[in-house]
PyMOL CGO cylinders between C-alpha atoms (Angstrom):
from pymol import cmd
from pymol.cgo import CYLINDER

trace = [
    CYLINDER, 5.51, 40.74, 5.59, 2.86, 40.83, 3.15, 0.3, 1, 1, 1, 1, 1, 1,
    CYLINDER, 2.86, 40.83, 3.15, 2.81, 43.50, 0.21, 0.3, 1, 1, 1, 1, 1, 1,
    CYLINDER, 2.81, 43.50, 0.21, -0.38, 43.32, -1.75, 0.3, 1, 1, 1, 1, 1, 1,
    CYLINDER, -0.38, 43.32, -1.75, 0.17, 43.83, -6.06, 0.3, 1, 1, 1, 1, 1, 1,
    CYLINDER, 0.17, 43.83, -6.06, -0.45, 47.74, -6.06, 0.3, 1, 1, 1, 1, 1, 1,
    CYLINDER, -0.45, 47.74, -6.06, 2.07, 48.58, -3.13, 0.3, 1, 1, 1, 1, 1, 1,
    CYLINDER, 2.07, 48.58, -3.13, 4.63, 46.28, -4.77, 0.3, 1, 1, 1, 1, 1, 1,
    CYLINDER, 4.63, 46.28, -4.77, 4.22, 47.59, -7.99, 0.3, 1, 1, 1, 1, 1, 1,
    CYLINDER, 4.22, 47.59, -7.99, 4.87, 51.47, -6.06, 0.3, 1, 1, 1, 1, 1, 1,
    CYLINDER, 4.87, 51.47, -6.06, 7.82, 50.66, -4.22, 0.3, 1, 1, 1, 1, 1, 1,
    CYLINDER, 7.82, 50.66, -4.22, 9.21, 49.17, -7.66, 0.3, 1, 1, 1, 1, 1, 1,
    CYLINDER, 9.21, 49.17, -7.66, 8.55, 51.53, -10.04, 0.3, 1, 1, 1, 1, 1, 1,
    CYLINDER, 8.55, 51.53, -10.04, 8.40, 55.13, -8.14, 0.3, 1, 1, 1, 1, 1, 1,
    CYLINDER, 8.40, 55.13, -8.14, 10.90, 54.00, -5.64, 0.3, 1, 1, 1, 1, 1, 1,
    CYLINDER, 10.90, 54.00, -5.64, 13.57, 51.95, -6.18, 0.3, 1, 1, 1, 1, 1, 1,
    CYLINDER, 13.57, 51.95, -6.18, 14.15, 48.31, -7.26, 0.3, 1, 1, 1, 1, 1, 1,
    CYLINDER, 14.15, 48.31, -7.26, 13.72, 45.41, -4.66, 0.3, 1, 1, 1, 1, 1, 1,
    CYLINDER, 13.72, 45.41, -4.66, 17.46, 44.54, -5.25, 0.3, 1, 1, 1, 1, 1, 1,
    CYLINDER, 17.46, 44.54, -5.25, 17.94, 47.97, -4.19, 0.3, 1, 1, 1, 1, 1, 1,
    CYLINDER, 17.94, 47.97, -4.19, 16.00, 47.35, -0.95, 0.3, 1, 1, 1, 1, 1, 1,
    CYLINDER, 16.00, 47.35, -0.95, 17.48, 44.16, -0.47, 0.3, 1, 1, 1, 1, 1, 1,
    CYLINDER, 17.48, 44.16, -0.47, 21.25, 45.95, -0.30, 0.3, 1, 1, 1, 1, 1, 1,
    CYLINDER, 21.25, 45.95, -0.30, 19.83, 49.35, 1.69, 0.3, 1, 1, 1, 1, 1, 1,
    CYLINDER, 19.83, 49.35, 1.69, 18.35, 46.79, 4.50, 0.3, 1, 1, 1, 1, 1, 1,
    CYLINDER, 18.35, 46.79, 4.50, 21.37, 44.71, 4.44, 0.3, 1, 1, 1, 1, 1, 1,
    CYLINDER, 21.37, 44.71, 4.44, 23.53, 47.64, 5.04, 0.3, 1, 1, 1, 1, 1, 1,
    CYLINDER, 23.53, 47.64, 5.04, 20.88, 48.44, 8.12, 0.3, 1, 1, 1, 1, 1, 1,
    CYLINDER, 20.88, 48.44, 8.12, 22.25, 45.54, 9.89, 0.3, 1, 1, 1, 1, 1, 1,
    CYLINDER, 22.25, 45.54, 9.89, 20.30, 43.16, 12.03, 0.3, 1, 1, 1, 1, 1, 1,
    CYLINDER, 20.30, 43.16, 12.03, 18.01, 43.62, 14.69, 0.3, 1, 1, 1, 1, 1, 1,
    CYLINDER, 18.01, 43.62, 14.69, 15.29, 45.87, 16.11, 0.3, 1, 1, 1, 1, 1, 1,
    CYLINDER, 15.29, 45.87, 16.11, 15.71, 49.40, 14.92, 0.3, 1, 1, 1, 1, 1, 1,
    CYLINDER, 15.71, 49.40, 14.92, 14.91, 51.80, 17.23, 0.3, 1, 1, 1, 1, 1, 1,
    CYLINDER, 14.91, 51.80, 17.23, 11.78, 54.45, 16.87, 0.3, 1, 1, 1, 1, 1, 1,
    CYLINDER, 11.78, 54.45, 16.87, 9.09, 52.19, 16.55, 0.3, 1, 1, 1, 1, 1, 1,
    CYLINDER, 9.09, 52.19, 16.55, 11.17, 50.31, 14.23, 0.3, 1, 1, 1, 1, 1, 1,
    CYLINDER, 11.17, 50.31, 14.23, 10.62, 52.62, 11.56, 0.3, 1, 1, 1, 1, 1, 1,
    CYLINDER, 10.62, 52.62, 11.56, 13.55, 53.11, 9.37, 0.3, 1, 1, 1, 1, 1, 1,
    CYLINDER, 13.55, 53.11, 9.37, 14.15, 56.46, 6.55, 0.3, 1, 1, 1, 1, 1, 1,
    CYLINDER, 14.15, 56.46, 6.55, 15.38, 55.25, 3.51, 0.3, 1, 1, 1, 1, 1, 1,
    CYLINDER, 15.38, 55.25, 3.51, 15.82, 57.28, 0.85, 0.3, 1, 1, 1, 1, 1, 1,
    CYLINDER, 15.82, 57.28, 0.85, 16.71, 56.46, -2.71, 0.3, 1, 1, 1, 1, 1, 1,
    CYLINDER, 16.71, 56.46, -2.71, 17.32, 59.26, -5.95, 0.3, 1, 1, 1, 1, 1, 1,
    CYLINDER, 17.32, 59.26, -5.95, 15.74, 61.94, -3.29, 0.3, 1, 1, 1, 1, 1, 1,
    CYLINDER, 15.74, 61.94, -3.29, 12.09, 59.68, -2.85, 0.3, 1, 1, 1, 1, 1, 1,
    CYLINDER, 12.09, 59.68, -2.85, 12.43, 59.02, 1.01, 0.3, 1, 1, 1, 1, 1, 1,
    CYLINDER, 12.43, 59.02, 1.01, 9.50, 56.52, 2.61, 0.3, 1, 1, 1, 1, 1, 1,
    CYLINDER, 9.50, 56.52, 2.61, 9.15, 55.33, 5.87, 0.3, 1, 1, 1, 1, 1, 1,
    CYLINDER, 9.15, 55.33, 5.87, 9.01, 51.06, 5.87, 0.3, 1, 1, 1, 1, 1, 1,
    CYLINDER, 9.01, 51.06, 5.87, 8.56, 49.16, 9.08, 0.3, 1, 1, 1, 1, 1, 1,
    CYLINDER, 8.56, 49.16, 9.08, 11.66, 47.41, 8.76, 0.3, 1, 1, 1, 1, 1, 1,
    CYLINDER, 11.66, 47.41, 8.76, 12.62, 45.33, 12.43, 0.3, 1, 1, 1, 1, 1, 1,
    CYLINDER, 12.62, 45.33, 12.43, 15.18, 42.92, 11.03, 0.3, 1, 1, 1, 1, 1, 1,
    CYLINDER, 15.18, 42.92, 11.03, 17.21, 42.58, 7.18, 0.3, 1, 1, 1, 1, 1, 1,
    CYLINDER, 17.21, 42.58, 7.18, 15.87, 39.51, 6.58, 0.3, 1, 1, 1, 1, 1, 1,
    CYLINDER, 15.87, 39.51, 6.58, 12.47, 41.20, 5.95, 0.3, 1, 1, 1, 1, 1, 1,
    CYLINDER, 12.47, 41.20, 5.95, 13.47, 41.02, 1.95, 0.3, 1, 1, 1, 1, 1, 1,
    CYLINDER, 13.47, 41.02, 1.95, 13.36, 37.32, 2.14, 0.3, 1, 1, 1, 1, 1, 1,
    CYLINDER, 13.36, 37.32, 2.14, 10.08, 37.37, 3.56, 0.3, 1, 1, 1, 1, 1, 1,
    CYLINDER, 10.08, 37.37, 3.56, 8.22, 39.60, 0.87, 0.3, 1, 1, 1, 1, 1, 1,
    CYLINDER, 8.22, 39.60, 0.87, 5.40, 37.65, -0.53, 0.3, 1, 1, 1, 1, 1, 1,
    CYLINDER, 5.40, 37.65, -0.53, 3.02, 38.56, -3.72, 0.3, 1, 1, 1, 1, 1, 1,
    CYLINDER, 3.02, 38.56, -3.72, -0.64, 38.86, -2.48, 0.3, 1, 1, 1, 1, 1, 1,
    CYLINDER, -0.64, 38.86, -2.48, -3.60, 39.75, -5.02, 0.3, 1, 1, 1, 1, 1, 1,
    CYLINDER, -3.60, 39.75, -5.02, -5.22, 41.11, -1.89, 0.3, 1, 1, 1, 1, 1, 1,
]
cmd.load_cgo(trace, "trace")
């Protein structure tokens, strides 16, 4: 998964931390999430919808100036 500057810089400051993320997908648990693998999370009352199919997907965030 590939999260350009601007997007990163959103979910970080107006949603929550990426530790944060990290521990909400790890409590998700693995594998495919059903719903067209969309998942709720919600953090401090700011809910977005992230196309989360397996916890690992923290590990695979990458910066992109795209």
């Amino acid at each position: 998964m590939r999260l350009n500057v601007k997007t990163l810089s959103f979910l970080k400051g107006r949603l929550m931390t990426l530790e944060l993320l990290r521990d909400k997908i790890e409590r998700l648990g693995s594998g495919n999430i059903k719903g067209e693998n969309q998942r709720r999370i919600s953090c401090s009352g700011v809910t977005y919808f992230s196309l989360i199919r397996h916890k690992s997907v923290y590990n695979s965030l990458e910066y992109s100036e795209e």
